[in-house]
VEXKE-678701 format. One line per 2 residues: number of its first residue (from 1); their letters; for each residue x, y, z of C-alpha. Coordinates in nm, 3 decimals. Layout:
BEGIN
NUM) a) X,Y,Z; ...
END
This chain:
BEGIN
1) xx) 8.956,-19.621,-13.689; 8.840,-19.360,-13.410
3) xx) 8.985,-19.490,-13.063; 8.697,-19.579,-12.852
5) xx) 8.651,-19.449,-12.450; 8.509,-19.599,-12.194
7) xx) 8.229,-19.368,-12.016; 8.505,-19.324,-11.702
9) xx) 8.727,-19.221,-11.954; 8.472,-18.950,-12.093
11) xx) 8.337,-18.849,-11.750; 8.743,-18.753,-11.680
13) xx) 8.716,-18.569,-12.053; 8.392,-18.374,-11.912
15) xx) 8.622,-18.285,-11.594; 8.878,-18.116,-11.705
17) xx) 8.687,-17.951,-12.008; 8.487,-17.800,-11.723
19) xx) 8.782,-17.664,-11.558; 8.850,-17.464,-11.883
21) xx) 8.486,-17.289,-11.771; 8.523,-16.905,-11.861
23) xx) 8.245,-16.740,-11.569; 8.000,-16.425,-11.760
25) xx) 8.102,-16.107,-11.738; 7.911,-15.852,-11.605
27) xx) 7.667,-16.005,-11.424; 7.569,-15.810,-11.168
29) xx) 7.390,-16.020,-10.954; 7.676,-16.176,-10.723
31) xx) 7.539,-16.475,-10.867; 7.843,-16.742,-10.876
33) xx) 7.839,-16.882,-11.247; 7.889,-17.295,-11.198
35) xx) 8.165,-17.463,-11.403; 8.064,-17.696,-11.647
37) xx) 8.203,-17.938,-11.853; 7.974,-18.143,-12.142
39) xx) 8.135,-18.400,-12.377; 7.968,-18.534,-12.715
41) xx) 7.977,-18.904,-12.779; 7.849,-19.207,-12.960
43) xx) 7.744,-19.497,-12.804; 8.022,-19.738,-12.841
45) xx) 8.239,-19.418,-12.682; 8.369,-19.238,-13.009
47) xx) 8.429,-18.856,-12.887; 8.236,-18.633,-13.108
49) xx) 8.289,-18.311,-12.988; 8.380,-18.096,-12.601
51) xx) 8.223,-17.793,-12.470; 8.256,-17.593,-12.161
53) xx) 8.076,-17.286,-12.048; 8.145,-16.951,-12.191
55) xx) 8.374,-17.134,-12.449; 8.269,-16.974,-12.735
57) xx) 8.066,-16.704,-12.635; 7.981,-16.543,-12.257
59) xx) 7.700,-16.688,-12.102; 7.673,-17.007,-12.294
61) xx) 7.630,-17.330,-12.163; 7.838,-17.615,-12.207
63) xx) 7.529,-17.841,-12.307; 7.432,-17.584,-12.586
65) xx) 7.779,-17.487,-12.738; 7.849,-17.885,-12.759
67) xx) 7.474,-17.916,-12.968; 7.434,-17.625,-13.117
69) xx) 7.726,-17.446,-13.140; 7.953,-17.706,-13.240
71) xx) 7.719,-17.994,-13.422; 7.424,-17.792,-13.547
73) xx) 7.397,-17.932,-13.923; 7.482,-18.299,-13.810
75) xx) 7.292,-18.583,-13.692; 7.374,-18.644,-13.344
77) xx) 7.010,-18.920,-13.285; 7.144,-19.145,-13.033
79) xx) 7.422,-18.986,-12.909; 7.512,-19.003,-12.586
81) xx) 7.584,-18.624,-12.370; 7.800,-18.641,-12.084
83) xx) 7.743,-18.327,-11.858; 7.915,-18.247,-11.524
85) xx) 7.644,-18.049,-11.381; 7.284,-18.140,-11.419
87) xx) 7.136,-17.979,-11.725; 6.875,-17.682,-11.667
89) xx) 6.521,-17.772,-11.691; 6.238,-17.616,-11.884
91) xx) 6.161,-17.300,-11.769; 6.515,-17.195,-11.645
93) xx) 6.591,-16.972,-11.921; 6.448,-16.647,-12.045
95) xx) 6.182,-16.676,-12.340; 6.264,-16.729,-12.588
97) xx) 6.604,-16.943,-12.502; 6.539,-17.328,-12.483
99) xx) 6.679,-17.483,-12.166; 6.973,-17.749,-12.230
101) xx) 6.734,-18.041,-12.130; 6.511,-17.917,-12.413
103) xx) 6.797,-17.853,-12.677; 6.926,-18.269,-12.567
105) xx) 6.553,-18.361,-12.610; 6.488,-18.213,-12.950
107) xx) 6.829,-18.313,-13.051; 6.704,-18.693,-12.945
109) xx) 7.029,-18.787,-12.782; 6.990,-19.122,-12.678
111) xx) 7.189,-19.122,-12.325; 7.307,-18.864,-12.072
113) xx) 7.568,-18.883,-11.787; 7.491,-18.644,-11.466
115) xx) 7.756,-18.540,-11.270; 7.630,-18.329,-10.992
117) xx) 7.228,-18.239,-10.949; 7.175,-17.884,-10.873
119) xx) 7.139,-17.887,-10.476; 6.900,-17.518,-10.512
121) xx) 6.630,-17.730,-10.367; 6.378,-17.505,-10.540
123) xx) 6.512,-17.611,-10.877; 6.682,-17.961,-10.750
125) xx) 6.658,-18.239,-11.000; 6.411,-18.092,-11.230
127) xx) 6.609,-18.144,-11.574; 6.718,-18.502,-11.463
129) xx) 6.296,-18.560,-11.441; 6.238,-18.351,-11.761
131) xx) 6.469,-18.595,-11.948; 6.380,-18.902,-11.801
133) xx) 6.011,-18.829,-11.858; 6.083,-18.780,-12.217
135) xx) 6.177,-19.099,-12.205; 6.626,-19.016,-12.266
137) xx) 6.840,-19.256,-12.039; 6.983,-19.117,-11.741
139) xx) 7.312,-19.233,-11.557; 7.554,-19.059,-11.336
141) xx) 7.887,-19.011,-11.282; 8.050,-19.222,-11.021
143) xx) 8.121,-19.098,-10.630; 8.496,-19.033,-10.678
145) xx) 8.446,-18.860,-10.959; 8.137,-18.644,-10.799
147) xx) 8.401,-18.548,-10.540; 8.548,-18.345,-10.808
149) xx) 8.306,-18.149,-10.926; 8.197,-18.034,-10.626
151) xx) 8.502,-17.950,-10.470; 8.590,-17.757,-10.839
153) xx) 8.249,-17.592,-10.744; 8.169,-17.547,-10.391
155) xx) 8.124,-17.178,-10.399; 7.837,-17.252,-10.650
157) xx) 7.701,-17.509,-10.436; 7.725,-17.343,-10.092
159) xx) 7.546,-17.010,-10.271; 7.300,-17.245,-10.387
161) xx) 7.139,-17.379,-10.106; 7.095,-17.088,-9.938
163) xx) 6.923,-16.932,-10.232; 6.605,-17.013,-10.154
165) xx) 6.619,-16.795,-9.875; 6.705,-16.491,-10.085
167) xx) 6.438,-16.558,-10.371; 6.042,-16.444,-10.330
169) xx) 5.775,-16.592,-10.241; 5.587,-16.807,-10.542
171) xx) 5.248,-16.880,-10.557; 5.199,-17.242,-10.626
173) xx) 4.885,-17.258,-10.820; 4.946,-17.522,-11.065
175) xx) 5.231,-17.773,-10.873; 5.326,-18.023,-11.072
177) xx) 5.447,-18.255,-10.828; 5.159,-18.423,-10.596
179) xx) 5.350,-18.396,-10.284; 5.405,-18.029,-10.320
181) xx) 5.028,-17.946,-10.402; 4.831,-17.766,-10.103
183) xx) 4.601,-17.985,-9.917; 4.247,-17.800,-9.910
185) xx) 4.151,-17.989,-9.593; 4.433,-17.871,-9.380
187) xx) 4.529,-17.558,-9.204; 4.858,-17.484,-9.121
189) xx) 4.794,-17.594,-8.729; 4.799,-17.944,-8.854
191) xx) 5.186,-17.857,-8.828; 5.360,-18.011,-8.525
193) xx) 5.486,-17.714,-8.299; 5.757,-17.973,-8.143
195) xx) 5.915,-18.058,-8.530; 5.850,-17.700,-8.660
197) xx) 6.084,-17.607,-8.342; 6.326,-17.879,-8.411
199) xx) 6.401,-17.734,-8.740; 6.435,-17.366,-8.652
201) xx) 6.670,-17.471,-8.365; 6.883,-17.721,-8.601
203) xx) 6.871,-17.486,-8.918; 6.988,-17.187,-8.667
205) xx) 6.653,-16.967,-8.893; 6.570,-16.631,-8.738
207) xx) 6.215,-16.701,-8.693; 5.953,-16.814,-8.428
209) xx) 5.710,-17.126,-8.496; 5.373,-16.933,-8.715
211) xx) 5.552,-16.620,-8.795; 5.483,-16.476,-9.142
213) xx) 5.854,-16.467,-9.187; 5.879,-16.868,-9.138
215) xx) 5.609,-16.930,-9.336; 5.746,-16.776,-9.637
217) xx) 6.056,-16.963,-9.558; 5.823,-17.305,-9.594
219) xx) 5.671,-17.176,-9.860; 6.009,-17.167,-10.058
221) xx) 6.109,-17.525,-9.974; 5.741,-17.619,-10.104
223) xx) 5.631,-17.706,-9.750; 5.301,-17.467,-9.777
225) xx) 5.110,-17.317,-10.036; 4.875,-17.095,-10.084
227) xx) 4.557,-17.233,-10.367; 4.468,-17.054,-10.612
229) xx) 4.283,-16.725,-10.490; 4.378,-16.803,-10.174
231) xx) 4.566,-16.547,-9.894; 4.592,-16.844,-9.663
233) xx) 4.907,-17.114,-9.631; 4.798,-17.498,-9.631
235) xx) 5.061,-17.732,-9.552; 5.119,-17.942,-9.893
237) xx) 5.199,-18.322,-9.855; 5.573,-18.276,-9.832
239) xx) 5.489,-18.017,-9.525; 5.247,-18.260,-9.379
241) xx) 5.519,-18.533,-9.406; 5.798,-18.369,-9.257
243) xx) 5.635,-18.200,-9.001; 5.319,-18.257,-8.972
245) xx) 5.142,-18.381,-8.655; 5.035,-18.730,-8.782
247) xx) 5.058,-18.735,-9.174; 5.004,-19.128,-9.117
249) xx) 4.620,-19.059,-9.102; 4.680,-18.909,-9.476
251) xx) 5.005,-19.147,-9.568; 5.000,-19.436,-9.359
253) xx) 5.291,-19.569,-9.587; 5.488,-19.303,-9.364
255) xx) 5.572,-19.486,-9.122; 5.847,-19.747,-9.000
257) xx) 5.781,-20.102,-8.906; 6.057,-20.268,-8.688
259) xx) 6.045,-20.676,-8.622; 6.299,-20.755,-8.391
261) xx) 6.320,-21.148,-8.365; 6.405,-21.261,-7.955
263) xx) 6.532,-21.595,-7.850; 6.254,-21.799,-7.697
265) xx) 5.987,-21.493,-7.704; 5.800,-21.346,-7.993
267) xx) 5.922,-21.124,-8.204; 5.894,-20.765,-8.084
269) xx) 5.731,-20.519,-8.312; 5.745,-20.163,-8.247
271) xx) 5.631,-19.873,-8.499; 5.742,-19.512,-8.544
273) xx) 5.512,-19.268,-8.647; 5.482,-18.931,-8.657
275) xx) 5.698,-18.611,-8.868; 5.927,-18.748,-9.015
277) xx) 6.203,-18.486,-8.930; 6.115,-18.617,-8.563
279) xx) 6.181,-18.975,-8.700; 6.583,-19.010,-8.632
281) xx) 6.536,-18.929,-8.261; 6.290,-19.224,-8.218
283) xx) 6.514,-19.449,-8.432; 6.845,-19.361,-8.242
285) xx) 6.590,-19.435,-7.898; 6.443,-19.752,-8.005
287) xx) 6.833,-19.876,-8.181; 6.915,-19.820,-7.817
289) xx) 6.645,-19.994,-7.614; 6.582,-20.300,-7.824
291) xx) 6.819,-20.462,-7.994; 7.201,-20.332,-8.077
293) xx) 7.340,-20.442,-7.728; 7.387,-20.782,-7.751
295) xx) 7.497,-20.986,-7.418; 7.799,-21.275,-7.474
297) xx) 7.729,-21.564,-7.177; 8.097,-21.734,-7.254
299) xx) 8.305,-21.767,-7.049; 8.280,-21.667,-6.640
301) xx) 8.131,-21.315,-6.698; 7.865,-21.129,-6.857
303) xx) 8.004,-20.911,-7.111; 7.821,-20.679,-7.322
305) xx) 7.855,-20.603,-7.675; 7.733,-20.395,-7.945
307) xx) 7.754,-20.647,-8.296; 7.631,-20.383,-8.532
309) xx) 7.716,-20.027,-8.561; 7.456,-19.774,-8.413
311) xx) 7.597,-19.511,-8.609; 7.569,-19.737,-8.950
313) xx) 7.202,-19.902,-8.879; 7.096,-19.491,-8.803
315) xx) 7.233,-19.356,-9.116; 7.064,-19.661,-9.351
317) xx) 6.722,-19.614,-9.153; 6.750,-19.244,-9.223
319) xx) 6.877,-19.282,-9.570; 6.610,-19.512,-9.636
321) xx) 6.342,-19.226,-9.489; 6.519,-18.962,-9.742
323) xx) 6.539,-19.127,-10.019; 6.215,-19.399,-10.038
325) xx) 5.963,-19.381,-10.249; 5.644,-19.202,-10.077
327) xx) 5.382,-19.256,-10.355; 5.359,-19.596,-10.311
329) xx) 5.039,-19.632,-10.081; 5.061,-19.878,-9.823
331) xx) 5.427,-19.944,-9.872; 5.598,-19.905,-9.476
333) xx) 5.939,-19.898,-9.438; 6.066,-20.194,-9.280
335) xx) 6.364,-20.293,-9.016; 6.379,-20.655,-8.981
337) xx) 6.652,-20.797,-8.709; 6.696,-21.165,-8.680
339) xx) 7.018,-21.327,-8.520; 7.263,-21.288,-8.766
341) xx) 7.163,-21.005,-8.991; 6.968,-20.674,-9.034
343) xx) 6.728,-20.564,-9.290; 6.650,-20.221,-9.422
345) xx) 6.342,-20.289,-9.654; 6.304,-19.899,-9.883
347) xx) 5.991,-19.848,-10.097; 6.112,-19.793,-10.421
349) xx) 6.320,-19.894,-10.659; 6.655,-19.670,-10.627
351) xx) 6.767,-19.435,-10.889; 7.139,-19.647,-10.900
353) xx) 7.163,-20.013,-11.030; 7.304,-20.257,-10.786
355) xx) 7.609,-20.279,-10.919; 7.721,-19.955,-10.828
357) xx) 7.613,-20.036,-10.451; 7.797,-20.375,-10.445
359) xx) 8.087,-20.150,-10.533; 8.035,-19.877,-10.266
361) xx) 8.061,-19.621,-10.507; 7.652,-19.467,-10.533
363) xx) 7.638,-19.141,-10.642; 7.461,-18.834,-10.395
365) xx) 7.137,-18.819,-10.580; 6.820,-18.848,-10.411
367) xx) 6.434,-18.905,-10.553; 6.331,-18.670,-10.301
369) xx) 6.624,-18.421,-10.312; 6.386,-18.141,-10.132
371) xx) 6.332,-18.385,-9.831; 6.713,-18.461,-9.821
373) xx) 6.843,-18.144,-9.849; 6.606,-18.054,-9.518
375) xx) 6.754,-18.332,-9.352; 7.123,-18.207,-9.518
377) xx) 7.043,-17.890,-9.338; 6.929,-17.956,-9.017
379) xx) 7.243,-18.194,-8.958; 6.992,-18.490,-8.912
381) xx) 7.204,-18.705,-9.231; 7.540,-18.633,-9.408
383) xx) 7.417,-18.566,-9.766; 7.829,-18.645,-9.861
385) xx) 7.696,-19.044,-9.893; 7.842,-19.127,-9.554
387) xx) 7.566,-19.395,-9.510; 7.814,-19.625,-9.773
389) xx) 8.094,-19.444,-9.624; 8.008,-19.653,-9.289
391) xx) 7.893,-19.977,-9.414; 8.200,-20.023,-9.613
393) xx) 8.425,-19.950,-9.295; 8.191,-20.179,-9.137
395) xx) 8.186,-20.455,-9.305; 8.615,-20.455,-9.377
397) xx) 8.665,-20.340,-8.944; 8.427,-20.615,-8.847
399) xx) 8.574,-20.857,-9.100; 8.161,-20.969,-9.132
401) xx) 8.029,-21.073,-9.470; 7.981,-20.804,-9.711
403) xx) 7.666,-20.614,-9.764; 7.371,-20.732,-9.980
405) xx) 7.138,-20.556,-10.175; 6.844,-20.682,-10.395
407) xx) 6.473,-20.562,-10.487; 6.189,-20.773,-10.339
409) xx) 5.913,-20.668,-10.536; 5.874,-20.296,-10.495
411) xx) 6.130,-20.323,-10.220; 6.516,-20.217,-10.207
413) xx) 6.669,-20.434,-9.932; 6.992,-20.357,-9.786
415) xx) 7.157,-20.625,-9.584; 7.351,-20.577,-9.312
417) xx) 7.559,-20.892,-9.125; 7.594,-20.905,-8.764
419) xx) 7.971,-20.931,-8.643; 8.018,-21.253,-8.478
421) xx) 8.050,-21.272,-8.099; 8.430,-21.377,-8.136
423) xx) 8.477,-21.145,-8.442; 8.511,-21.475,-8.608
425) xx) 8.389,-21.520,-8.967; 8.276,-21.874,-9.107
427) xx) 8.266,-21.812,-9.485; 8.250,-22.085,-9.727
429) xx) 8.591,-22.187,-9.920; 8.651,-22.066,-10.287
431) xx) 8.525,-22.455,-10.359; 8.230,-22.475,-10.171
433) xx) 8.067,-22.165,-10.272; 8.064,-22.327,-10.592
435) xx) 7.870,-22.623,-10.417; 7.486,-22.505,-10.473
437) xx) 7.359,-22.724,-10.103; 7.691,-22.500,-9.937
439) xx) 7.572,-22.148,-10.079; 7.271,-22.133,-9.931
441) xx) 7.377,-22.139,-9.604; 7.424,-21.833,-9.340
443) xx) 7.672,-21.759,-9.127; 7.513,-21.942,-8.869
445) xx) 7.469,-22.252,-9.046; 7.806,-22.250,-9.225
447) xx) 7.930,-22.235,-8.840; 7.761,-22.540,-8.740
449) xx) 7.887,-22.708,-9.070; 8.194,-22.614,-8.980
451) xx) 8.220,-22.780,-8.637; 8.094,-23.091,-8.758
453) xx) 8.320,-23.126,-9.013; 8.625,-23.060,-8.783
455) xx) 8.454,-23.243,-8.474; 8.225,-23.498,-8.604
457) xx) 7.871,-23.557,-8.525; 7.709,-23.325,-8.236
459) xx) 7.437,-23.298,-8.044; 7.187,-22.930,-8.040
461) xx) 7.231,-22.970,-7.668; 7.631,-22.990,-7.672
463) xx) 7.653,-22.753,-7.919; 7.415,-22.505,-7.769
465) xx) 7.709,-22.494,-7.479; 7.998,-22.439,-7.676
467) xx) 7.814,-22.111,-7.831; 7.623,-22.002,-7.594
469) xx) 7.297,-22.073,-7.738; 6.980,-22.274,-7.657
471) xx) 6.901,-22.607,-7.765; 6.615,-22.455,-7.946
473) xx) 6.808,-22.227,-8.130; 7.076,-22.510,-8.288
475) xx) 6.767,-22.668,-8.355; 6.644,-22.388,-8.565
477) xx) 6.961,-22.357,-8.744; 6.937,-22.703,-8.876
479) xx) 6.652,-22.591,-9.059; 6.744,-22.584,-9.458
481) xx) 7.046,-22.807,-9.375; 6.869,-23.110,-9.401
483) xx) 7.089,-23.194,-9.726; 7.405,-23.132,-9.591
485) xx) 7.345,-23.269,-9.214; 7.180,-23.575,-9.113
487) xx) 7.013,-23.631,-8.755; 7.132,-23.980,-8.603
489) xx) 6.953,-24.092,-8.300; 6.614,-23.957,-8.131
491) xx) 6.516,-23.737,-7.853; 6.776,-23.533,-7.644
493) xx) 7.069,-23.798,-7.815; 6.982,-23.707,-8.151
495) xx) 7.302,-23.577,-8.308; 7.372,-23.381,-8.605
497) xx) 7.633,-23.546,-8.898; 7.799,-23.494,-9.211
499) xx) 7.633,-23.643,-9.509; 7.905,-23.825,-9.704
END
């Protein structure tokens, strides 16, 4: 019987089979040749066949050597194609060559593995769209193993994103994507001169704000057009977006809702609006003002203290501006901060299964890699997936309970625990997370189950003193325990006890 491999195991195959890469000869161009690995399997992880590029002949790609080349005259429906390097999209090749999504389409493999997505953010993520819209499954290869390939081909990579800069101009006149089609009722002074500054000063460009010269530049990352006929830039919806004066009035789903829950006050509920490359300055602001510093009344002094990371809650609110889903009208991102936990609700459902975020290890892919590799750029987020980076450090420094994510309808929701006042943790035992009255419970509540259990009944008011809290508050908390606790007493003696 054929031994069997688990896709890890083939991933690793597609590794070092793109080390073996031979780069073209003769070029010409100064164009850095990427090195690329592809491996042929079935389903059940059967190895059919390895390719890398320039194996068999200069020039060739891995993806077409491992179909063509190699398996030609056999039946390959349903295989699976694991490829370290995203495979080039329609278009990408010189008639009459087919591009390798096309060759993996017509030969109707089943499955593909991405390693790495081209960053050229003119050509970013094309032939992972091509072959999901042709309706082929599309996974990727995990973080650690993403670390590889890059570092195998940084060269490629670094030459990459600066090639937009070195290509010409294009006329747009049939985009394909909405966001990147002109918008006829706009002229290019709809453009915010304060974020079209901001990103000449953070991407270090040669250019002043409405020179010819940065308008081409735009005009290459698909943030104006020029329609059909037409000698004069429009901002498209991506430019209006980014830096646009108020591209709510056009996508009011651009903006970010914050409800910040207060002790004995209503909840305060501040927006941000405006560009969103101007967005991170008014989140690291309003992070500030509101609600990160926290102030502990134990003891004989006032002593303040931050319970969730600044650093961490800025890179998920940017990471969730980057990488949400902006078609979806009406859909704001949302920041929700109650007492013991943070909320980053993301438009969208996200391109990685939550398994592979409950594990730390997502992949650095983004739905809207043009938008995040402007905000790679201008140093505004650290494309190298430092946003899980941080909440994993978080989460094992502050010894809090782990992360939670989950859709809510069209909503990804990451949750984010608040570190306890006396870096304490109340977590349930092994045996009463299997109790389904116990599992419910937050931190909070599991605290106040906890003292009861090792003091006996308590009053809110008592225990409001010996956390800090009001009586209100306690009260609050009890809330959802009502099967676990029982009140005994009335009015200001009522105490809370254990249900036998």
């Amino acid at each position: 019987m054929a031994k069997k491999h688990t896709p890890e195991q083939l991933m690793m195959l597609a590794i070092e089979e793109m080390k073996k890469s031979v780069p073209d000869n003769g070029r010409g161009d100064n164009k850095i040749n990427p090195k690329v690995g592809a491996v042929l399997a079935t389903p059940d992880g059967e190895i059919l066949s390895t390719a890398h590029r320039g194996e068999l002949r200069d020039g060739d790609h891995a993806e077409f050597t491992v179909l063509e080349r190699k398996n030609r005259d056999k039946n390959v429906t349903g295989m699976v194609v694991y490829a370290t390097l995203e495979p080039c999209a329609p278009g990408a090749r010189n008639h009459p060559k087919l591009s390798c999504a096309e060759r993996i389409f017509n030969a109707r493999i089943g499955k593909v593995y991405i390693g790495y997505i081209d960053p050229d953010p003119t050509v970013a993520g094309e032939g992972r769209d091509f072959l999901k819209d042709s309706g082929i499954e599309v996974d990727f290869f995990p973080k650690h193993l993403q670390d590889q390939i890059y570092e195998e081909n940084k060269q490629f990579f670094d030459q990459a994103e600066i090639r937009a800069k070195e290509e010409k101009q294009k006329q747009f006149e049939s985009p394909t994507k909405p966001f990147e089609q002109a918008l006829a009722q706009f002229e290019v002074d709809a453009l915010s001169d304060e974020a079209q500054n901001d990103m000449i000063t953070r991407m270090s460009l040669p250019y002043k704000p409405g020179s010819e010269g940065f308008y081409q530049f735009l005009a290459e990352l698909n943030l104006l057009a020029k329609p059909k006929n037409s000698k004069v830039y429009k901002p498209t919806g991506l430019g209006l977006l980014l830096l646009g004066r108020n591209p709510q009035l056009t996508f009011p789903q651009s903006r970010i809702k914050f409800t910040i829950e207060r002790e004995n006050q209503e909840p305060f509920t501040p927006e941000i609006e405006g560009p969103i490359l101007l967005m991170p300055k008014k989140v690291e602001d309003l992070l500030d003002a509101a609600f990160l510093t926290e102030i502990n009344r134990e003891g004989f002094h006032r002593e303040e203290l931050t319970k969730v990371s600044k650093t961490l809650l800025r890179e998920l609110i940017i990471n969730a501006i980057v990488h949400r889903d902006y078609s979806i009208e009406g859909a704001q991102i949302k920041v929700i901060a109650s007492e013991d936990k943070i909320e980053i609700w993301s438009p969208g459902k996200p391109l990685f299964s939550i398994d592979k975020f409950n594990s730390f290890d997502v992949p650095s892919q983004s739905k809207n890699p043009k938008i995040a590799y402007i905000f790679y750029k201008t140093k505004l987020v650290e494309e190298r997936n430092i946003g899980m980076k941080e909440l994993k450090a978080y989460r094992d420094n502050n010894k809090v309970k782990s992360p939670s994510f989950r859709m809510e309808e069209s909503y990804f929701v990451t949750t984010v625990f608040r570190a306890s006042v006396n870096n304490e943790v109340f977590l349930l035992s092994p045996e009463e997370q299997n109790n389904p009255l116990l599992n419910v419970l937050n931190e909070k509540q599991i605290q106040l189950y906890r003292y009861v259990v090792e003091n006996g009944p308590v009053s809110s008011g008592d225990y409001a003193k010996v956390i800090g809290k009001s009586d209100r508050t306690i009260r609050n908390y009890y809330k959802g325990m009502e099967k676990v606790l029982k009140q005994e007493g009335s009015g200001p003696a009522t105490k809370y006890a254990l249900i036998e």
